[in-house]
C-alpha distance (Angstrom), angle and dihedral (degrees) to the residues before:
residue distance angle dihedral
X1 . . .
X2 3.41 . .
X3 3.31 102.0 .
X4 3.89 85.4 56.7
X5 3.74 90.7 54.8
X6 3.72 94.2 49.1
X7 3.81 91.1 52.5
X8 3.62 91.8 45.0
X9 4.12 89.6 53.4
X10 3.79 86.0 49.5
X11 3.65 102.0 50.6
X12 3.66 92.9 42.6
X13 4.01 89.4 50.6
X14 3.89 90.2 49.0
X15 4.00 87.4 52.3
X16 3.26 98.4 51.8
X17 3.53 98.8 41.8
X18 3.56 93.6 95.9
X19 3.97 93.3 55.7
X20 3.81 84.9 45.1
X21 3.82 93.0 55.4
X22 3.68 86.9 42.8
X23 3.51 108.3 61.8
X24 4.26 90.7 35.9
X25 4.20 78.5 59.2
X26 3.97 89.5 59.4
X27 4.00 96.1 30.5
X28 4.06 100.7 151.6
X29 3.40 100.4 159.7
X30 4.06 130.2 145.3
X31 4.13 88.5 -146.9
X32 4.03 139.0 21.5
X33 3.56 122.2 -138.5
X34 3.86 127.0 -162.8
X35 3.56 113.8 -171.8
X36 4.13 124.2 163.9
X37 3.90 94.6 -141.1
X38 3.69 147.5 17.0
X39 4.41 92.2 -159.2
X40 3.72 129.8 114.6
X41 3.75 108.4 -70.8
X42 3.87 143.8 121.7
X43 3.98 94.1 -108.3
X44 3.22 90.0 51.6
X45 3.78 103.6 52.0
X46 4.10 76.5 47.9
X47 4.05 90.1 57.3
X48 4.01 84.7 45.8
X49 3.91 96.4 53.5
X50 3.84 89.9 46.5
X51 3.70 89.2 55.8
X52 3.79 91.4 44.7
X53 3.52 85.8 49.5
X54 3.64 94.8 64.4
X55 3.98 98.4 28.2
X56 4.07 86.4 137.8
X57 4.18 83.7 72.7
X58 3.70 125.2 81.7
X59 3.72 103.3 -106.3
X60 4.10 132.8 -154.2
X61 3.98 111.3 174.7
X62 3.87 121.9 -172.3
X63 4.15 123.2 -154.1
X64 3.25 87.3 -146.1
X65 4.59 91.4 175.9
X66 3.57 129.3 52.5
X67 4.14 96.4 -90.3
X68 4.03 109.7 -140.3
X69 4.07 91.9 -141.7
X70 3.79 143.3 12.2
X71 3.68 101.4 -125.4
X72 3.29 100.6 108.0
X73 3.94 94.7 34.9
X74 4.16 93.9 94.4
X75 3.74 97.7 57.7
X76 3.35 90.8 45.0
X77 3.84 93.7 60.3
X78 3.75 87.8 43.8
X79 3.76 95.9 69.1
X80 4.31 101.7 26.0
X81 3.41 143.5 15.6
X82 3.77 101.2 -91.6
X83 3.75 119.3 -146.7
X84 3.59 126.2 -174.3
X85 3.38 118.9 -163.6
X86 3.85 104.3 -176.6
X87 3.57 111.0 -161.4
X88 3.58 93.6 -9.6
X89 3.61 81.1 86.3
X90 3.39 106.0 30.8
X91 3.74 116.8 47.3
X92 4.30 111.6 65.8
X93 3.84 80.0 -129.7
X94 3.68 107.6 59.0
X95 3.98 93.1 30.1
X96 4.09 82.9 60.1
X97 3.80 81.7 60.2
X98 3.91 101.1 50.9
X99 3.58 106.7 30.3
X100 3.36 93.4 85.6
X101 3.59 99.3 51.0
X102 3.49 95.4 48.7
X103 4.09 86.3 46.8
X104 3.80 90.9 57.5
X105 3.48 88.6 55.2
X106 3.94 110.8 49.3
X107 4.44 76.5 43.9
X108 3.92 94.2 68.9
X109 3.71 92.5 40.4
X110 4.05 116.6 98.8
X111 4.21 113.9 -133.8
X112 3.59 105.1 -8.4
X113 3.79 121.0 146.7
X114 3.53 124.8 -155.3
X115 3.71 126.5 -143.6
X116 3.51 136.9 -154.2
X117 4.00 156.1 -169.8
X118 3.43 140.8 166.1
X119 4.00 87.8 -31.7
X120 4.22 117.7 128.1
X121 3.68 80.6 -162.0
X122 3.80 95.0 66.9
X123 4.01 99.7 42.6
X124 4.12 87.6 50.4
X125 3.70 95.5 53.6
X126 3.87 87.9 51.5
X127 3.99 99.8 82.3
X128 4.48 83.9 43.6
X129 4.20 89.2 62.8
X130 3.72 125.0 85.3
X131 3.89 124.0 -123.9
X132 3.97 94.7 -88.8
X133 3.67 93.1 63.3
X134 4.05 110.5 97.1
X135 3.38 115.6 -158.2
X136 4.00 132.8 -178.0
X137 3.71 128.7 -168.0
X138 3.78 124.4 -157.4
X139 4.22 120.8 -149.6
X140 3.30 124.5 -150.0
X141 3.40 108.6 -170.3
X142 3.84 130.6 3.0
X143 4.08 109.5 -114.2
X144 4.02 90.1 159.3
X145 4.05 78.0 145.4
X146 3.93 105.2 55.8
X147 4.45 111.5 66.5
X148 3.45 88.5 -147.6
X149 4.32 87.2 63.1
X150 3.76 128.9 121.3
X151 4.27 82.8 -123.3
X152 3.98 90.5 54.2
X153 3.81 81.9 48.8
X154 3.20 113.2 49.2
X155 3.94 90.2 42.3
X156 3.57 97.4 114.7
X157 3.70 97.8 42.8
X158 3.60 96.8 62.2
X159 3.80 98.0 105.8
X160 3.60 98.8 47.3
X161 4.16 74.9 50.3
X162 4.10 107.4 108.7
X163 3.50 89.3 -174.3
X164 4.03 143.5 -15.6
X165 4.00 121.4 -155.3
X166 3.83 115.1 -155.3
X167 4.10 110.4 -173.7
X168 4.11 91.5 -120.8
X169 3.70 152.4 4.5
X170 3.67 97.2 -97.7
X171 4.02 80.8 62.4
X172 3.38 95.8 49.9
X173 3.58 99.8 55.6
X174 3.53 91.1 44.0
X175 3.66 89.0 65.8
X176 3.57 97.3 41.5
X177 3.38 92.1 53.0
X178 4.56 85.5 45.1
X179 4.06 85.7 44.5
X180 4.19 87.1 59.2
X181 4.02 97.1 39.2
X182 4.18 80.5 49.7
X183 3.97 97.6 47.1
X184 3.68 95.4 -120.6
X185 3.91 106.6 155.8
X186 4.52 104.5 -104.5
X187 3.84 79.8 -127.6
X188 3.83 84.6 89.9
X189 3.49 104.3 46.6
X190 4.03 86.0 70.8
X191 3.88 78.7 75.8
X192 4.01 99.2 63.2
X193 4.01 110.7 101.2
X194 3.48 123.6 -165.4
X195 3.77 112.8 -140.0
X196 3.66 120.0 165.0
X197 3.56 124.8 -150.6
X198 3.88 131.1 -102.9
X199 3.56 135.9 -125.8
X200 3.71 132.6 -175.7
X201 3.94 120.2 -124.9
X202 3.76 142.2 179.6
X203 3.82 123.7 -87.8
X204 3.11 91.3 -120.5
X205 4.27 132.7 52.3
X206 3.71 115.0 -110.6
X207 3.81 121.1 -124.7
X208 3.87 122.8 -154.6
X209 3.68 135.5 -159.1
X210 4.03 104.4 -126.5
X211 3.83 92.0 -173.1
X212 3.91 109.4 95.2
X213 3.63 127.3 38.3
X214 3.67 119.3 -33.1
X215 3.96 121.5 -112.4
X216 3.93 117.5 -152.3
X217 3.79 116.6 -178.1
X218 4.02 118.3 -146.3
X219 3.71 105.2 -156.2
X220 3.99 125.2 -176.7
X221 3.77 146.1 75.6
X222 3.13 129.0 -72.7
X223 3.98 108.9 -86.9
X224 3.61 141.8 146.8
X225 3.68 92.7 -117.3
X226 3.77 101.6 42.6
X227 3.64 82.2 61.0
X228 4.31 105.8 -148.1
X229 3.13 90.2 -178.5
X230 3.64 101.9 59.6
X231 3.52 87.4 54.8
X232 3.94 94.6 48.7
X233 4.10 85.1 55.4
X234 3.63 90.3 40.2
X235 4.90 86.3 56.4
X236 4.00 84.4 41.3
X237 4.04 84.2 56.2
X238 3.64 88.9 50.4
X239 3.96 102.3 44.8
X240 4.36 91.9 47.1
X241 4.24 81.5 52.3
X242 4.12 90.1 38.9
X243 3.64 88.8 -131.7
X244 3.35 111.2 176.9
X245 3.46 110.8 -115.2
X246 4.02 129.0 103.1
X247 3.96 116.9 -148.1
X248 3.98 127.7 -144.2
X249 3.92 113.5 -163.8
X250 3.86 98.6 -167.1
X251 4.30 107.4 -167.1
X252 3.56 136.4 43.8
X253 3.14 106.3 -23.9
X254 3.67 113.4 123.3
X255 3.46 98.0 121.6
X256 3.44 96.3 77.5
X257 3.83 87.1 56.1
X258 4.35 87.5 115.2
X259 3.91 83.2 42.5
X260 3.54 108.8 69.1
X261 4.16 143.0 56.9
X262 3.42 129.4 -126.4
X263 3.50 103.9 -93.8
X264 4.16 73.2 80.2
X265 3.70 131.0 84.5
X266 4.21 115.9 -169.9
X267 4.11 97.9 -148.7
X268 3.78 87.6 -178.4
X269 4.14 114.8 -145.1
X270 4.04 126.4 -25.3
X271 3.36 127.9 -148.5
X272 3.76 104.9 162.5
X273 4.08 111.4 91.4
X274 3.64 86.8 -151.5
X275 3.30 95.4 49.5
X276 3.93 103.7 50.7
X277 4.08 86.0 47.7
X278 3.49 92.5 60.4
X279 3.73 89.2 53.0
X280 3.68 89.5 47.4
X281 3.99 92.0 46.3
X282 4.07 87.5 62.1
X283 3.71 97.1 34.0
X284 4.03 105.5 99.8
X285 4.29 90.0 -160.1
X286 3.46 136.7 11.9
X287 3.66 116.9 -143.3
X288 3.75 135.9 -141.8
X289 4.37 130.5 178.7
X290 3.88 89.5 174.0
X291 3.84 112.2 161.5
X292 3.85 82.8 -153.1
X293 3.91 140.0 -10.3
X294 4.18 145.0 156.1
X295 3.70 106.9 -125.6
X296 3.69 104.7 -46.0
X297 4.05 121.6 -127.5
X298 3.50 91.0 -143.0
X299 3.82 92.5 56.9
X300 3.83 91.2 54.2
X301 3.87 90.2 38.9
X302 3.84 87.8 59.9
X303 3.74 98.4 41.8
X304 4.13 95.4 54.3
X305 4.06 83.8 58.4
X306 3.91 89.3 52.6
X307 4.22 94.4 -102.9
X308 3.59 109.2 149.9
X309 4.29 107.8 -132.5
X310 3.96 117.2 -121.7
X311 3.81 104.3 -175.3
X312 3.39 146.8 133.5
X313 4.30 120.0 -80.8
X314 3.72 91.3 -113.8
X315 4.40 123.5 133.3
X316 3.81 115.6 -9.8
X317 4.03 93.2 -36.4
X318 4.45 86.9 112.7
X319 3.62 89.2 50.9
X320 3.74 83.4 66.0
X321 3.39 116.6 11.4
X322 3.81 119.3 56.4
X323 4.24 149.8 119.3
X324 3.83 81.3 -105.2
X325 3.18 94.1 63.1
X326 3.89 101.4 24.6
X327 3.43 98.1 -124.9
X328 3.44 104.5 111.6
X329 3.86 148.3 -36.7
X330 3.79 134.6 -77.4
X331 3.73 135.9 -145.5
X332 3.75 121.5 -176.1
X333 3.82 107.7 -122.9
X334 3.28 124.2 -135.6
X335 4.36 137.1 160.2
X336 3.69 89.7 -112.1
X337 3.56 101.4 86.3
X338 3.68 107.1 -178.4
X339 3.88 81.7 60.4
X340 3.99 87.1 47.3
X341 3.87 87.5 54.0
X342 3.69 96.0 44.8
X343 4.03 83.1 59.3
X344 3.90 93.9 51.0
X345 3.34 91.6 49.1
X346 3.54 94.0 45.3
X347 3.80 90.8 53.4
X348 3.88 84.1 51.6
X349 3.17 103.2 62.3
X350 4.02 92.9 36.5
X351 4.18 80.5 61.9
X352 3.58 97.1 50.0
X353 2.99 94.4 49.0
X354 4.03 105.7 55.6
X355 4.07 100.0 20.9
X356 4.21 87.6 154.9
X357 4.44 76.9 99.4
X358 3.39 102.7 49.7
X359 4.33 101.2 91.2
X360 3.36 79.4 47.6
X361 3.22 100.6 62.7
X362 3.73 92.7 37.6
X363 3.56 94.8 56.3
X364 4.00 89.6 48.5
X365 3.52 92.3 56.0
X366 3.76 95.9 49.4
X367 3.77 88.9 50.0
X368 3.98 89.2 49.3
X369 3.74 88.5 53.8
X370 3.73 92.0 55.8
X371 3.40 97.5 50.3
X372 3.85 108.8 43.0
X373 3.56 97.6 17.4
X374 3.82 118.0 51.0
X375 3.80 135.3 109.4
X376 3.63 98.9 -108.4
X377 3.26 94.4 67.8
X378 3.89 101.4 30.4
X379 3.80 83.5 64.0
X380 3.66 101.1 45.4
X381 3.99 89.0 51.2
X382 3.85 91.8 46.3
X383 3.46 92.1 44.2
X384 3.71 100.7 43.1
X385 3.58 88.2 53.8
X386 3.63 99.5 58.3
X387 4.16 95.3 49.2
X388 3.61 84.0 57.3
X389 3.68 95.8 53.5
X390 3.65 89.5 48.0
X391 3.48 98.9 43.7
């Protein structure tokens, strides 16, 4: 089967080469992107509102990965010429062979910036462009400590780097602190912008009743290090103590179908906006076991419809989201998970228990979305950014 799939990838690469090749031969646009996939995910809806943000630009984008579904792939040809180059982009060997051309390229163009996440593609073409080419990089998450890391990665590159947008301050000490440990000169941590994402959110605040049982909502996709089924063990906890809480686990998930109880409704994958926010209007929490993350979409998602996050204290989610602040609760994460659980259920119990601070919290966390999270001034920062690169 896999074999299959890797010759399908190749053949569909090699016929679309010449479409590829094409549209790099005319490239005319103002900026570059570089983005690993087109599927359904929360950095990707990020790379789409960036794009949006600066839909008055001439814009190229490049798929530079092997995305696992189309849902995204319309909106992304609404705003740019999307190019996806297959395994031109994702195997060493047949990037080798296109980097270059792509390199002489973006060199004869006049004021084009290049941006990038999370793509290989993008860091290797950066030694192939001449001096006039600007380029900006945007990290997710800070993974300074695994080699295999975007920030081990892009080491090198961070001269030729015009600018690098982390989504908070936590982050941005965190690589400060990674440039020093890595010898890069502090001149080019004056580069590093902190621009947090946006969400959208209903005119008015939502109110909840607290009363009955409690409804948290789990979603994600299904990934090693969003950890599903730490949060399956975490609902089976709950039903055997006939807590009184009822979990949602809104994605792919129906594999676990045999694995869970019936405190536990599989909702399977969402597409529809409207659709999701009505689940997170009636959801009282949204939950997270992440071994690590940025600042989640989901999290803000759930907070502009009033539902209160429970997640680990991974990426810049305590900068934001904490009892200090009553917008949320913490739980220290850790690789032993049946110590992780204990704390969830812990916290659990500590919410049942005194629900009198719940709208309270709710209401704190829409406000906190309002103020460090809306489009106005998502678009100003994003847009702000890139007339100072051009200029």
């Amino acid at each position: 089967m896999k074999k299959q799939k890797k010759w399908k990838t190749k053949l569909t690469s090699l016929i679309n080469y010449p479409k590829i090749r094409l549209i790099t031969k005319n490239l005319s646009s103002d900026i570059i992107f570089f983005f690993p996939h087109y599927n359904t995910g929360g950095a990707e809806r990020v790379h789409l509102d960036i794009m949006k943000s600066l839909s008055e630009y001439n814009m190229t984008c490049y798929i530079t990965e092997q995305s696992q579904d189309t849902d995204l792939k319309k909106e992304f040809e609404q705003i740019s010429t999307l190019v996806e180059l297959y395994i031109w982009g994702s195997r060493p060997k047949y990037r080798k062979k296109f980097l270059p051309i792509i390199a002489k390229k973006i060199n004869a163009m006049n004021n084009v910036i290049l941006f990038g996440c999370n793509s290989r593609f993008f860091y290797d073409l950066i030694p192939l462009l001449s001096t006039s080419v600007k380029c900006i990089d945007l990290i997710h998450t800070f993974l300074g400590e695994y080699d295999y890391s975007m920030d081990n990665y892009s080491l090198e590159h961070i001269p030729k780097l015009d600018a690098r947008v982390v989504l908070g301050e936590s982050q941005r000490k965190k690589q400060i602190e990674f440039y020093g440990q890595k010898g890069i000169p502090t001149v080019y941590a004056d580069r590093i912008k902190v621009i947090p994402n946006k969400v959208d959110y209903p005119t008015e605040f939502v109110k909840k009743d607290y009363k009955n049982d409690l409804t948290i909502l789990f979603v994600s996709r299904d990934s090693e290090e969003k950890r599903p089924l730490l949060f399956i063990e975490i609902t089976k906890i709950c039903y055997e103590l006939k807590l009184p809480f009822k979990f949602f686990m809104i994605g792919e998930f129906e594999k676990y179908k045999d694995s869970v109880r019936d405190n536990v409704e599989l909702i399977g994958k969402i597409l529809d906006k409207h659709v999701l926010n009505e689940f997170y209007s009636k959801a009282h929490f949204v939950m997270l076991t992440s071994l690590f993350e940025g600042l989640p979409l989901v999290l803000l998602e759930g907070l502009a419809q009033g539902a209160i996050p429970l997640t680990t204290n991974v990426g810049e989610i305590p900068s934001y989201i904490n009892e200090d602040f009553q917008t949320g609760f913490l739980i220290n994460n850790s690789i032993d998970e049946s110590k992780l659980v204990n704390q969830f259920i812990d916290k659990l119990k500590s919410i049942d228990a005194d629900r009198t601070i719940l709208p309270t919290f709710s209401e704190c966390g829409q406000r906190l979305v309002r103020r460090h999270f809306n489009k106005e001034t998502f678009q100003y920062n994003y847009q702000s950014l890139i007339k100072k690169i051009m200029d």
